[in-house]
NUGU-84498 format. One record per residue (C-alpha): x, y, z. Coordinates in steps of 0.02 Angstrom, whole numbers, plus 32768, in hexadecimal, padded with zeros to 4 digits. Each point is the difference from the previous one (the first is absolute). Layout:
XYZ...
END
This chain:
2B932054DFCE7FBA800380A280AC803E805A800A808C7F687F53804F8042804F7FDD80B4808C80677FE67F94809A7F8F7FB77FFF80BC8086800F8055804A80887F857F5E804880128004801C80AF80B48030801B7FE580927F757F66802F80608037800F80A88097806A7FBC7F8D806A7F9B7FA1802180A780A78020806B8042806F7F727F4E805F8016802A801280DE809F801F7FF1802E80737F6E7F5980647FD87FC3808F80757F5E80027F837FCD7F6C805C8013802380A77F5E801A80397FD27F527FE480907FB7803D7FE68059809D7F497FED80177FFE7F3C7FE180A97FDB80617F9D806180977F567F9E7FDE80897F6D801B80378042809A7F4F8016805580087F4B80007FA67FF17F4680177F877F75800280707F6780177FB77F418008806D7F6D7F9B7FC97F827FDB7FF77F4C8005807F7F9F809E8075803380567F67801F7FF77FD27F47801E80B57FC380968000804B80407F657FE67FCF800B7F2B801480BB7FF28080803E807F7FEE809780827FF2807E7F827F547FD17FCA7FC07FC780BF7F438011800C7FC4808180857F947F718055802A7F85807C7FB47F5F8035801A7FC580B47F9E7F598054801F800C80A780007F3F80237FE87FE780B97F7E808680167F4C801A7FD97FB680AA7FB67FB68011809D80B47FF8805D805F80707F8E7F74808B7FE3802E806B80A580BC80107FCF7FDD803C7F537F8580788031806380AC7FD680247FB97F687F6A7FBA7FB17FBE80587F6A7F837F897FD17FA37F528021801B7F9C7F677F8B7FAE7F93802B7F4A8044800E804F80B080BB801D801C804B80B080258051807C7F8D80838074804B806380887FC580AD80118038805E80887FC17FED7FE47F327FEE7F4480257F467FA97FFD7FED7F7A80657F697F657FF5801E7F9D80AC7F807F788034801D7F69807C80207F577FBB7F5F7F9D803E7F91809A7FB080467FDA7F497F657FF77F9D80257F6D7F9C801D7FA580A67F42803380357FC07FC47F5C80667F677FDC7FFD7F6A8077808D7FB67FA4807F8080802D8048801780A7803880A9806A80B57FE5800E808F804E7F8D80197F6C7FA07F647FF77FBD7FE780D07FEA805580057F427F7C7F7C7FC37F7380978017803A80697F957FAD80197F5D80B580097F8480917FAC8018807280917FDA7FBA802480C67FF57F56804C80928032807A8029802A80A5809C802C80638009801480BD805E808D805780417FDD80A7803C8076808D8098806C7FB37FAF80047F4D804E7F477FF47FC77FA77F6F7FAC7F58804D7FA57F687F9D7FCD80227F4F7F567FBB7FCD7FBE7FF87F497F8B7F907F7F802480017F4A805680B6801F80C87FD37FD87FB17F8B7F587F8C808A7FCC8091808A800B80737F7B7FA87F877FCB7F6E7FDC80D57FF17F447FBA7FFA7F668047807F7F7C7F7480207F7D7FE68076802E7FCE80B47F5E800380587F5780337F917F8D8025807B7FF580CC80287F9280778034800B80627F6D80137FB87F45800880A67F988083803F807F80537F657FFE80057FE77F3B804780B57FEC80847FE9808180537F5E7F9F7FF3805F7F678058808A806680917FA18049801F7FA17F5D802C80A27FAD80558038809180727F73800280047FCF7F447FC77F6A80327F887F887F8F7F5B7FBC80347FEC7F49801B7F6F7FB37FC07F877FE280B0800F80D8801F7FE680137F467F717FA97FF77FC2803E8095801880CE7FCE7F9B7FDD7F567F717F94806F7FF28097806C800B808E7F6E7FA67FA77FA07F6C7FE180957FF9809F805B803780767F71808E806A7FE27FB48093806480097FA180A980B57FE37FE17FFD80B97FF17F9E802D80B5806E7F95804F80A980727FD97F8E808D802A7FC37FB0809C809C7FC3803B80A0805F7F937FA080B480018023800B7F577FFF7F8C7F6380A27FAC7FDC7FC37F7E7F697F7E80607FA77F747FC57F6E806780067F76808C7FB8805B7FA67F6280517FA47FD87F4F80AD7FF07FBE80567FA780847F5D7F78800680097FF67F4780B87FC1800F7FC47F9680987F907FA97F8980717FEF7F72806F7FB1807C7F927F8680417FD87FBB7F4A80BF80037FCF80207F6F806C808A8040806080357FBD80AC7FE380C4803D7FC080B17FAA806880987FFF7FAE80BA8003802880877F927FF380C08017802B80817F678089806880457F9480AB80337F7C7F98804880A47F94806B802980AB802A7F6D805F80477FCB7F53805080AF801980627FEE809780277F5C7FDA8060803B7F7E805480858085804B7F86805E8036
END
């Protein structure tokens, strides 16, 4: 058994990395981000993508990339990287990283040792290893360097390749700044990916619904989407079959959308 989940690694990785050469070598869609971290590279920075686009395209492909990308810079400090990004900072973040704007490409860079979850947690350490165990899903708890020449270099990751292989999202790392944000963005992803909810994020999205109230899950799309993605009607039903779920027993609780709400929730997320 344990050489089977050795070798889903492996298999894991090798599709990866060829998923992300396909994406240098054969798309001109992508490069502006090829370009921009293979040059952060060359100033002498440690750059890993991270997390969420890394998943997109490994589960979904490059025709349904997400417009943002994560970047840890892992051998410099905010403090060390703010005067190169200067021209292209848009925006401070909300954990106190930079968002850029390169062409049609968002980026959310922030040095290594200022991950929050390293401030906050003394169990965690600043080094690359140990940055997939901060995130709050597993579907994200990856990260892949980029060397000098867009070379793919080590590939670090928690729980990602099992989560990706079991088609399940689960909590990584609970603690986050921001619950209702948090509990709308599994629900999110799940439906994204037609992937079930384990039973830890389940139970955590009804806890939070259920103690804060629908209507903060609500101002958090507005606050931090623009626009609502999941909306009333939608979340009642989607905690309902959370619920139902968690009585039925089951090792993990799938999510259900009627076919015009699927739709028009899509459509959003396009947007």
């Amino acid at each position: 058994m344990a050489k089977d989940r050795i070798d889903v690694k492996i298999s894991s990785e090798a599709r990866l990395k060829k998923k992300l050469r396909d994406m240098q070598r054969h798309s001109a869609k992508f490069t502006n981000i090829v370009e921009t971290i293979s040059g952060w590279s060359e100033m002498g920075w440690k750059p890993v993508i991270f997390g969420g686009f890394v998943r997109d395209l490994f589960v979904l492909g490059s025709r349904n990339y997400p417009r943002d990308v994560d970047v840890v810079i892992t051998n410099k400090s905010n403090q060390e990287i703010e005067p190169n990004l200067n021209s292209w900072v848009k925006r401070r973040t909300s954990l106190g990283g930079f968002h850029l704007q390169k062409g049609k490409w968002n980026f959310d860079v922030w040095g290594l040792e200022d991950t929050w979850a390293f401030q906050q947690h003394p169990g965690l350490f600043s080094t690359p290893s140990d940055l997939p165990k901060t995130t709050f899903l597993d579907v994200e708890a990856i990260a892949v360097e980029i060397l000098e020449g867009g070379r793919i270099g080590q590939i670090y990751q928690h729980g990602f390749f099992s989560a990706i292989e079991a088609m399940r999202v689960d909590l990584n790392w609970e603690e986050n700044g921001n619950r209702p944000l948090a509990a709308v963005r599994a629900l999110s992803i799940a439906l994204k990916l037609k992937f079930t909810l384990g039973l830890r994020l389940a139970g955590y999205v009804l806890e939070v619904a259920n103690s804060e109230g629908i209507q903060a899950l609500i101002d958090a799309q507005v606050r931090h989407y623009g626009t609502v993605r999941l909306g009333q009607f939608v979340l009642v039903n989607l905690l309902g079959n959370i619920a139902a779920g968690i009585s039925s027993g089951s090792d993990s609780v799938p999510l259900t959308l009627g076919s015009k709400q699927l739709n028009l929730w899509s459509e959003l997320l396009q947007a």
